[in-house]
C-alpha angles and dihedrals in degrees: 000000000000117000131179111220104201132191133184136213124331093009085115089074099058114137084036113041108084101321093188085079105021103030137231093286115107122209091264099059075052088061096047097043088051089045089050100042095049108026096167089055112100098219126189111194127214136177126173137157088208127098097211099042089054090052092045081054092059104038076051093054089044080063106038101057102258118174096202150000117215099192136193099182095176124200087358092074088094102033119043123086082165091070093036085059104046081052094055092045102057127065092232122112113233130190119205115230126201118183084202136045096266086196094047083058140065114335087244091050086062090077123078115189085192103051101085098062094042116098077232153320137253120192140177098008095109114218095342086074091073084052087058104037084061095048088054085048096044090060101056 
């Protein structure tokens, strides 16, 4: 099994960027801990603070055989029709992480764009999200 994990903007700066709400682990103890946790999944890791190199991520992973996409988009979640619409266009499930609780936060925040074209949503579980969002793909 091949799956994409995907990550949008400022995702880079976990384990520093505001830890009260996203905790001390960096992307890369999210790697390991994936890696670790599911030895016998193929994972390809990306991270980008750019729109159009996350869609071409995911029109990529719609080629390449990928069996899942487990993505953080990030602020993106609420803006961007573009992602929305590279979800919808490829045959690859994709479930939407959130490190946070999107509907503890800001009122704008309440609202994914993405949502309704992801198999689900997990939100506000911190890294253990990613962990979750596997198991779901694993059983498909």
């Amino acid at each position: 099994m091949h799956v994409l994990v995907l990550n949008g903007p400022n995702l880079n700066l976990l384990g520093m960027r505001e830890p009260e709400l996203y905790g001390d682990d960096t992307l890369a103890d999210v790697e390991k801990g994936l890696r670790a946790a599911f030895p016998d999944v193929r994972f390809t890791f990306e991270q980008n603070n750019h729109e159009g190199t996350l869609i071409d991520a995911i029109q990529d992973a719609g080629l390449d055989n990928i069996a899942g996409i487990i993505f953080n988009p990030g602020g993106y979640t609420h803006t961007s029709v573009a992602l929305r619409d590279a979800i919808a266009a490829v045959r690859v499930p994709v479930v939407e992480v959130h490190l946070s609780n999107i509907y503890a936060r800001e009122d704008f925040r309440h609202h994914s764009l993405l949502a309704p074209v992801c198999e689900g949503q997990i939100s506000g579980l911190g890294i253990h999200g990613y962990h979750l969002a596997l198991r779901y793909l694993m059983t498909r």
